[in-house]
RODO-907956 format. One record per residue (C-alpha): x, y, z. Coordinates in nm, 3 decimals. Layout:
+---------+---------+---------+
:       u :       v :       w :
+---------+---------+---------+
:       X :       Y :       Z :
...
+---------+---------+---------+
***
This chain:
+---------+---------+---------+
:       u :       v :       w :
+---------+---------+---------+
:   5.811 :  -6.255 :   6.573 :
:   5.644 :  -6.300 :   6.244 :
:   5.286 :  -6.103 :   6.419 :
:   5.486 :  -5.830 :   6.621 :
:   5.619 :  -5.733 :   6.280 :
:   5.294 :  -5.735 :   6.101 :
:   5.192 :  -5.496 :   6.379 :
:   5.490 :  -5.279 :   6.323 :
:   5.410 :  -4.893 :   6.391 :
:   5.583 :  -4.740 :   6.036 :
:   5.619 :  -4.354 :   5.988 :
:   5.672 :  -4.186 :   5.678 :
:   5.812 :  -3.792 :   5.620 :
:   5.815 :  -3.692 :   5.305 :
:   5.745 :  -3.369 :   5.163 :
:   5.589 :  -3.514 :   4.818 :
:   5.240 :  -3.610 :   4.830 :
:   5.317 :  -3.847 :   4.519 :
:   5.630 :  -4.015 :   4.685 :
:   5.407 :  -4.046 :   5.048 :
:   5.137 :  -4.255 :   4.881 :
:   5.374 :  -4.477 :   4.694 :
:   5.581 :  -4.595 :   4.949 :
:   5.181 :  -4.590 :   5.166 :
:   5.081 :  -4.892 :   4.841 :
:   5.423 :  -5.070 :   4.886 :
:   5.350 :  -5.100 :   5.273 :
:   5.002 :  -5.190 :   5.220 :
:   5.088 :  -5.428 :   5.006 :
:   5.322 :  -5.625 :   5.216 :
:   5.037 :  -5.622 :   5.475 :
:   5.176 :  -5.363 :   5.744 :
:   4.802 :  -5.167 :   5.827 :
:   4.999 :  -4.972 :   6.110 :
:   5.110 :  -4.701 :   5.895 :
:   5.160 :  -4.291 :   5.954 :
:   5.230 :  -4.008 :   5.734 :
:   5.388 :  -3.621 :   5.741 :
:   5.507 :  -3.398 :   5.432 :
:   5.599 :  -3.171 :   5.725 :
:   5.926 :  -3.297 :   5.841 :
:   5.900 :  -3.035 :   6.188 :
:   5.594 :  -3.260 :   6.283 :
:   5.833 :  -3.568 :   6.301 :
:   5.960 :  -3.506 :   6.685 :
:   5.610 :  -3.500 :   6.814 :
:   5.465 :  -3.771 :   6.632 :
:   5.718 :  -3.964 :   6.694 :
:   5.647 :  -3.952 :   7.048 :
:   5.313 :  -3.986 :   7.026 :
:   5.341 :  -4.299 :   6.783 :
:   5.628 :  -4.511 :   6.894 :
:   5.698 :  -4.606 :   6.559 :
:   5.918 :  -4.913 :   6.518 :
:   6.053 :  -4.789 :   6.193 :
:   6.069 :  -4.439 :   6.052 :
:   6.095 :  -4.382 :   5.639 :
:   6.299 :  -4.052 :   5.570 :
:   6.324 :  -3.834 :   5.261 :
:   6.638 :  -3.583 :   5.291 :
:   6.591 :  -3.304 :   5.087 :
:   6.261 :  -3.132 :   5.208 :
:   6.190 :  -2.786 :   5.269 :
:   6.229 :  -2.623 :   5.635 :
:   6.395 :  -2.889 :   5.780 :
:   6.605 :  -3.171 :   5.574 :
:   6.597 :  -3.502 :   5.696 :
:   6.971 :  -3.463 :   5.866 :
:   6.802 :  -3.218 :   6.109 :
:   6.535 :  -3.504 :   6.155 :
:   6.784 :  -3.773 :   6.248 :
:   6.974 :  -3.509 :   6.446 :
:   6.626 :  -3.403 :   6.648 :
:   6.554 :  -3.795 :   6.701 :
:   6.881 :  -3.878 :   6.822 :
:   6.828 :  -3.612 :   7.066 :
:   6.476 :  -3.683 :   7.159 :
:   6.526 :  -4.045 :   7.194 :
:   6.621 :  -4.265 :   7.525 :
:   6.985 :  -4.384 :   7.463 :
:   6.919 :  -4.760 :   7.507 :
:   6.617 :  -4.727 :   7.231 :
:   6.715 :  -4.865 :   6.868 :
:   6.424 :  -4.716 :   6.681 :
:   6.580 :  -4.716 :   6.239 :
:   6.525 :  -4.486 :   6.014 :
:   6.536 :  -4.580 :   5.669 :
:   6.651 :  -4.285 :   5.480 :
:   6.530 :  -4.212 :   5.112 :
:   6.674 :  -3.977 :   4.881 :
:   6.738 :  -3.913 :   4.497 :
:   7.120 :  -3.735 :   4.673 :
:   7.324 :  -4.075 :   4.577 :
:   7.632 :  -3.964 :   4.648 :
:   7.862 :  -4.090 :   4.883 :
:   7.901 :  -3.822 :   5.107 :
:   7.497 :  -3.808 :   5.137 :
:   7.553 :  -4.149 :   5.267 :
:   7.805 :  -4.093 :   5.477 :
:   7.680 :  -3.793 :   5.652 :
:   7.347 :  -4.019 :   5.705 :
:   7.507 :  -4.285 :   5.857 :
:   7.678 :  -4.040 :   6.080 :
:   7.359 :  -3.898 :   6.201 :
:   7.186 :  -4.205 :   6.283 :
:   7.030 :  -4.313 :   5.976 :
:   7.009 :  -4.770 :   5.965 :
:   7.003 :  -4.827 :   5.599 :
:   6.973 :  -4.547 :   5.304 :
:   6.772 :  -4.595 :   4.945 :
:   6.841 :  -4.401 :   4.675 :
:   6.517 :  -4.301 :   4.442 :
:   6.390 :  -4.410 :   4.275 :
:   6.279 :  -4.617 :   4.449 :
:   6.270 :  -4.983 :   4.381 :
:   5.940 :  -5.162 :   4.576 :
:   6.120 :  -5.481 :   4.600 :
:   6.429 :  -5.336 :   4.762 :
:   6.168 :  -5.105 :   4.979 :
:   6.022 :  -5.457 :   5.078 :
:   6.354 :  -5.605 :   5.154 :
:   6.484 :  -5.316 :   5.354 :
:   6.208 :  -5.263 :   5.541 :
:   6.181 :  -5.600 :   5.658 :
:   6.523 :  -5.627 :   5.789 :
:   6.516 :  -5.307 :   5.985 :
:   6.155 :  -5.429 :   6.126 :
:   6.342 :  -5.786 :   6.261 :
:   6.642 :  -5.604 :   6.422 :
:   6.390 :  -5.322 :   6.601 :
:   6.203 :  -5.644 :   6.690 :
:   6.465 :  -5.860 :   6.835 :
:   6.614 :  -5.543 :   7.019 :
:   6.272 :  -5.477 :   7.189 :
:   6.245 :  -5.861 :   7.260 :
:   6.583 :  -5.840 :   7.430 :
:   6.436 :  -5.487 :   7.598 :
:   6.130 :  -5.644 :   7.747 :
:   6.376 :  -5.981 :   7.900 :
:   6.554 :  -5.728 :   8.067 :
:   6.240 :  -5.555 :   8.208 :
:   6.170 :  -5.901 :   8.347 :
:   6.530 :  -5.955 :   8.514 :
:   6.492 :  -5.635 :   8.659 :
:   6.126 :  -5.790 :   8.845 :
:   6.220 :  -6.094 :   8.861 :
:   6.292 :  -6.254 :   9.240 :
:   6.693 :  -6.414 :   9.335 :
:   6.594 :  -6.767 :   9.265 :
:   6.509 :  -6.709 :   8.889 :
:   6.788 :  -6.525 :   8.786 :
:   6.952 :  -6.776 :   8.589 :
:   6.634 :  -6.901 :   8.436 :
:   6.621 :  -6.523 :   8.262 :
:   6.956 :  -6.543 :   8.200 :
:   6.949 :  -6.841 :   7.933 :
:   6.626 :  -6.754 :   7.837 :
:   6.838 :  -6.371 :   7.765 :
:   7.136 :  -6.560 :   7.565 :
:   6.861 :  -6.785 :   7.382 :
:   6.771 :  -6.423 :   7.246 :
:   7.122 :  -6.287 :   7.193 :
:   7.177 :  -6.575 :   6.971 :
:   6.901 :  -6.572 :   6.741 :
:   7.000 :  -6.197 :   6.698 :
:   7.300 :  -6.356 :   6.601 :
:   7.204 :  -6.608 :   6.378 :
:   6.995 :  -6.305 :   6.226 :
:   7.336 :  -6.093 :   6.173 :
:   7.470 :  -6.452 :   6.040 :
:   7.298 :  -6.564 :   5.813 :
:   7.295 :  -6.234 :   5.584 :
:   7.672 :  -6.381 :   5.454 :
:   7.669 :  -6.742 :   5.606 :
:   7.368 :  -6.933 :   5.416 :
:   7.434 :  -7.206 :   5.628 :
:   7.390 :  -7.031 :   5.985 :
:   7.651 :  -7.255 :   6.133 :
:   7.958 :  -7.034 :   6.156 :
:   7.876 :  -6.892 :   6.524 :
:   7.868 :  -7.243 :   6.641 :
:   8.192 :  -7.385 :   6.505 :
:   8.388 :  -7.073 :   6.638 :
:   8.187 :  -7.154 :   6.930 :
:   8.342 :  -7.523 :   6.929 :
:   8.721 :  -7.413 :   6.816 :
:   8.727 :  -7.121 :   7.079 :
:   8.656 :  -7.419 :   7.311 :
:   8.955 :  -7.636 :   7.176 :
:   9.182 :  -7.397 :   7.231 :
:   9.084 :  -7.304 :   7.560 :
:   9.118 :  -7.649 :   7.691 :
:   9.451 :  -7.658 :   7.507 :
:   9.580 :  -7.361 :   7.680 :
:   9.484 :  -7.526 :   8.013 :
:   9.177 :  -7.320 :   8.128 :
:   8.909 :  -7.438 :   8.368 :
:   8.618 :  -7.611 :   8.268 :
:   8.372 :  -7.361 :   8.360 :
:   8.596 :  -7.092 :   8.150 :
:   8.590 :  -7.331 :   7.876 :
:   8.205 :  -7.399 :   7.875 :
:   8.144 :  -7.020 :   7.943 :
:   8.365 :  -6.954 :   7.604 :
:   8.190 :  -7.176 :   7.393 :
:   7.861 :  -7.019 :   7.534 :
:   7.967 :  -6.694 :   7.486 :
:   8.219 :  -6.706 :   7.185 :
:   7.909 :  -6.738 :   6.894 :
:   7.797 :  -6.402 :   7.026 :
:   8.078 :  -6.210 :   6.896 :
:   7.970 :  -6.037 :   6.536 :
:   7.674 :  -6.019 :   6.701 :
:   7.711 :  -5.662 :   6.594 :
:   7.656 :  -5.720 :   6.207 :
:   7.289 :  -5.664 :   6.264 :
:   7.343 :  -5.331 :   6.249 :
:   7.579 :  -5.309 :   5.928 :
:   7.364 :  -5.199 :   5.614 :
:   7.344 :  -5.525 :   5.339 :
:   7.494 :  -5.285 :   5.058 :
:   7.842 :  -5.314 :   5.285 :
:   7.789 :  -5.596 :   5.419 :
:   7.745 :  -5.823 :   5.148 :
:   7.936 :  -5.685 :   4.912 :
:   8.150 :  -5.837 :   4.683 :
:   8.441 :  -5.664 :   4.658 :
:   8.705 :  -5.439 :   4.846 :
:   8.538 :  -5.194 :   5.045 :
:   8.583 :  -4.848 :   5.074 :
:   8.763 :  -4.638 :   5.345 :
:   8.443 :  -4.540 :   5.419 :
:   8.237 :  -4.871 :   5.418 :
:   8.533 :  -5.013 :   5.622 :
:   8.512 :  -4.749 :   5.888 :
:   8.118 :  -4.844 :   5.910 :
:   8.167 :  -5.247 :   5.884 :
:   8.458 :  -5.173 :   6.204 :
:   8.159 :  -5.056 :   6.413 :
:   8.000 :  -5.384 :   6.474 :
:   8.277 :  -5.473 :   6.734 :
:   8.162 :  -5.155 :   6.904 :
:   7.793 :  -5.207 :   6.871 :
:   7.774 :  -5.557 :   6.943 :
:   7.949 :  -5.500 :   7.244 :
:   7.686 :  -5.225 :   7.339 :
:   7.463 :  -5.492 :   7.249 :
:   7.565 :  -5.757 :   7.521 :
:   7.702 :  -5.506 :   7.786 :
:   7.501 :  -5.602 :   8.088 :
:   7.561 :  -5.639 :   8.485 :
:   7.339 :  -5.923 :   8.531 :
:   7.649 :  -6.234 :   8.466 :
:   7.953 :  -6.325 :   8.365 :
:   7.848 :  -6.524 :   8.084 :
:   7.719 :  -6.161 :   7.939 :
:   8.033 :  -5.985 :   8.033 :
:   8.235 :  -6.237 :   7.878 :
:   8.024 :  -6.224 :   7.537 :
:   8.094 :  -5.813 :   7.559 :
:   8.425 :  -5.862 :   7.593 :
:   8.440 :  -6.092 :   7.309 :
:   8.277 :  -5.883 :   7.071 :
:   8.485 :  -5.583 :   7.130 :
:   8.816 :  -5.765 :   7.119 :
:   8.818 :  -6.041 :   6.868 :
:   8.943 :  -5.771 :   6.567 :
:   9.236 :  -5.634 :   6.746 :
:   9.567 :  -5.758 :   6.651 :
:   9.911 :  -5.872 :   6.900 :
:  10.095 :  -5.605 :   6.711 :
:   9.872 :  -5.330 :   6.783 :
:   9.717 :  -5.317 :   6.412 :
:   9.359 :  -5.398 :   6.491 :
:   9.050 :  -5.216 :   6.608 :
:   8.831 :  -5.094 :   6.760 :
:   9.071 :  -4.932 :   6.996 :
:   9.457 :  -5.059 :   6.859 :
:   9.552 :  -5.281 :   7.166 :
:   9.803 :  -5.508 :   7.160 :
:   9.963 :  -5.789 :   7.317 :
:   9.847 :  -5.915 :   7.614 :
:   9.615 :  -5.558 :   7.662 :
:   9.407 :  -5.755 :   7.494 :
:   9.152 :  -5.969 :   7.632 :
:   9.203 :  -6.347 :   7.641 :
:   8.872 :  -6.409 :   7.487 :
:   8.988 :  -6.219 :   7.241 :
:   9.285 :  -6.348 :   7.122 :
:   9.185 :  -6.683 :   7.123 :
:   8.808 :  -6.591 :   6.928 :
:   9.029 :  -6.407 :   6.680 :
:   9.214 :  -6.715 :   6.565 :
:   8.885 :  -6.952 :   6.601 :
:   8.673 :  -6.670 :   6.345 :
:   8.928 :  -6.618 :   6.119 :
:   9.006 :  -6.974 :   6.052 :
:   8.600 :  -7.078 :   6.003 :
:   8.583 :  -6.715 :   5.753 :
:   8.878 :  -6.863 :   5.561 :
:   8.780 :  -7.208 :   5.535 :
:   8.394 :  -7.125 :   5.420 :
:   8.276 :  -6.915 :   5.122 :
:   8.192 :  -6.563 :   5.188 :
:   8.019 :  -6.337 :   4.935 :
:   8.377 :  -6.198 :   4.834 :
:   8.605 :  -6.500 :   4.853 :
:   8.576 :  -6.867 :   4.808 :
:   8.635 :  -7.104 :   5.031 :
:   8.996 :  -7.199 :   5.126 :
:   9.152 :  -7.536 :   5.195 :
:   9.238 :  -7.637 :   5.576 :
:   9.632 :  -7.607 :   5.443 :
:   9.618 :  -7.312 :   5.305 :
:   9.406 :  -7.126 :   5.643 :
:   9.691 :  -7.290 :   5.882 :
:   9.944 :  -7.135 :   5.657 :
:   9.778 :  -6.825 :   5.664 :
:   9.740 :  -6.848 :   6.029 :
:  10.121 :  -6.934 :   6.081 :
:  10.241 :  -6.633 :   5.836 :
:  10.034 :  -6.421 :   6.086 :
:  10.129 :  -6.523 :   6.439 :
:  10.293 :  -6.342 :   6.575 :
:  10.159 :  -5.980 :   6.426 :
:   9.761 :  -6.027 :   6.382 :
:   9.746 :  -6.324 :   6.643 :
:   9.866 :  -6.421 :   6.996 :
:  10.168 :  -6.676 :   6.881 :
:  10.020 :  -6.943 :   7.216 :
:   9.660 :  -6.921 :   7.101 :
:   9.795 :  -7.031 :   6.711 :
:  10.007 :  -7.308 :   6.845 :
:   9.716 :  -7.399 :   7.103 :
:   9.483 :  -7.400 :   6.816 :
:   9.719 :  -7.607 :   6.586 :
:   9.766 :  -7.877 :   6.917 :
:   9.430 :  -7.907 :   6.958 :
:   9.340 :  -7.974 :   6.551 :
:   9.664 :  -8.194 :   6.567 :
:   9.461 :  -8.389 :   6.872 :
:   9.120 :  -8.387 :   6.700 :
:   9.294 :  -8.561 :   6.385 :
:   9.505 :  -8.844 :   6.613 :
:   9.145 :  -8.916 :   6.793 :
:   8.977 :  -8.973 :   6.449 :
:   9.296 :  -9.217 :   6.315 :
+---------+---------+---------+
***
């Protein structure tokens, strides 16, 4: 990973000489060599084809064409299963500038001036999603050639992927990187508790850790941040269900399917409350339902960047005030059985 990034393809538009060879010394300087520049923002569509780049740098306000006619020209000149970000750069801080790039395709946005550090930073994340993504991209390349009897070889060697992309989305707000795995494990418990097979219950706790998967593509400044979000910033963080389901979406196994599934479900609520699409009861998924419970008791009981950690009393309070509106009422008492079961095993 660490070499395919150091051999990352960068492009930067920007219609100031001055602002081109800055961010040209901050790229140098963190050893990319790979590196392309335009103050002609029309030129961007070509060379972009010509280049490949794995990461384009955007100013916004430039002459003939702003950088929202860019992103606009990209997303049309660009194959719909290529994640190629754009890092957009502008002294325009407001919101609605923000918005309007996100809307447009933009990955992360940097107001100037700009700060080489947070250049650094940004850059670097974008580079290890675009990298992971065209990891992912070439395994599924190779299922495509790949003869009958190696099929499920691929197909752990495709998950071992999935999950370090989302360990990657993890451990921007879990410094320990163990979250995925416990809802993993407590998805599990309450499978078996609600009597389902053992191949459904080993196929959950495969697939359950996969589901914010998603968060990779969620800017840090929302992400991380400390306190209440925004309409707007909510509407964005509500997208990873959506893109991490994109994400995992595949025809080549169940296990796959199941991890889609997972991702798109596990924020919608039994009264009809949640998203991404507001279904409710037993519309939704299974998976879902039951990852729902499993995440939100592991986010309670750990510290986040905007909350502290919780007791175990206080989450299975807060689990019991909701069943019954946020979560299915048989996955809560499942999930209660089984923690009542782990704690009579350990007496």
């Amino acid at each position: 990973m660490e070499e395919r990034i150091a051999r990352a393809r960068i492009l930067v538009v920007d219609d100031e000489a001055d602002n081109v060879r800055l961010m040209q010394r901050i790229l140098e300087a963190d050893g990319y060599a790979d590196i392309r520049c335009t103050q002609d923002p029309r030129d961007v569509t070509a060379l972009t084809a010509e280049l490949d780049p794995d990461l384009i740098l955007l100013d916004i306000l430039m002459p003939e064409m702003d950088g929202y006619q860019v992103l606009e020209a990209l997303r049309e000149s660009d194959r719909d299963d290529l994640y190629r970000p754009v890092l957009v750069l502008t002294s325009d801080s407001s919101r609605q500038a923000q918005r309007k790039a996100w809307s447009s395709g933009a990955k992360d946005f940097i107001t100037k001036p700009l700060s080489p550090s947070e250049v650094r930073m940004r850059v670097r994340n974008l580079l290890e999603t675009r990298m992971l993504h065209r990891v992912l991209s070439e395994h599924n390349e190779e299922l495509e050639d790949r003869v009958l009897e190696r099929t499920a070889e691929l197909e752990e060697a495709r998950l071992q992927v999935l999950h370090r992309l989302a360990r990657a989305a993890e451990y921007r707000d879990d410094d320990t990187g163990q979250h995925t795995r416990r809802v993993g494990r407590a998805a599990a418990q309450i499978a078996r508790q609600l009597g389902l097979s053992i191949d459904e219950i080993a196929n959950l706790q495969m697939a359950a850790p996969l589901h914010d998967v998603g968060k990779i593509g969620i800017p840090d400044s929302i992400l991380l941040s400390a306190g209440k979000l925004s309409h707007a910033d909510f509407a964005i963080m509500k997208t990873h269900c959506v893109i991490g389901a994109d994400l995992l979406s595949s025809e080549d196994g169940p296990l796959l399917e199941l991890a889609a599934e997972i991702a798109l479900n596990h924020h919608e609520c039994w009264d009809g409350s949640g998203y991404p699409n507001g279904l409710a009861g037993e519309d939704i998924p299974l998976s879902g339902r039951i990852v729902a419970v499993a995440d939100t008791f592991d986010a309670l009981t750990h510290a986040r960047p905007y909350k502290p950690a919780w007791s175990v009393e206080e989450a299975m309070s807060e689990l019991d005030r909701l069943r019954g509106c946020a979560f299915d009422p048989d996955v809560v008492d499942a999930f209660e059985s089984a923690r009542s079961s782990s704690k009579a095993r350990e007496a």
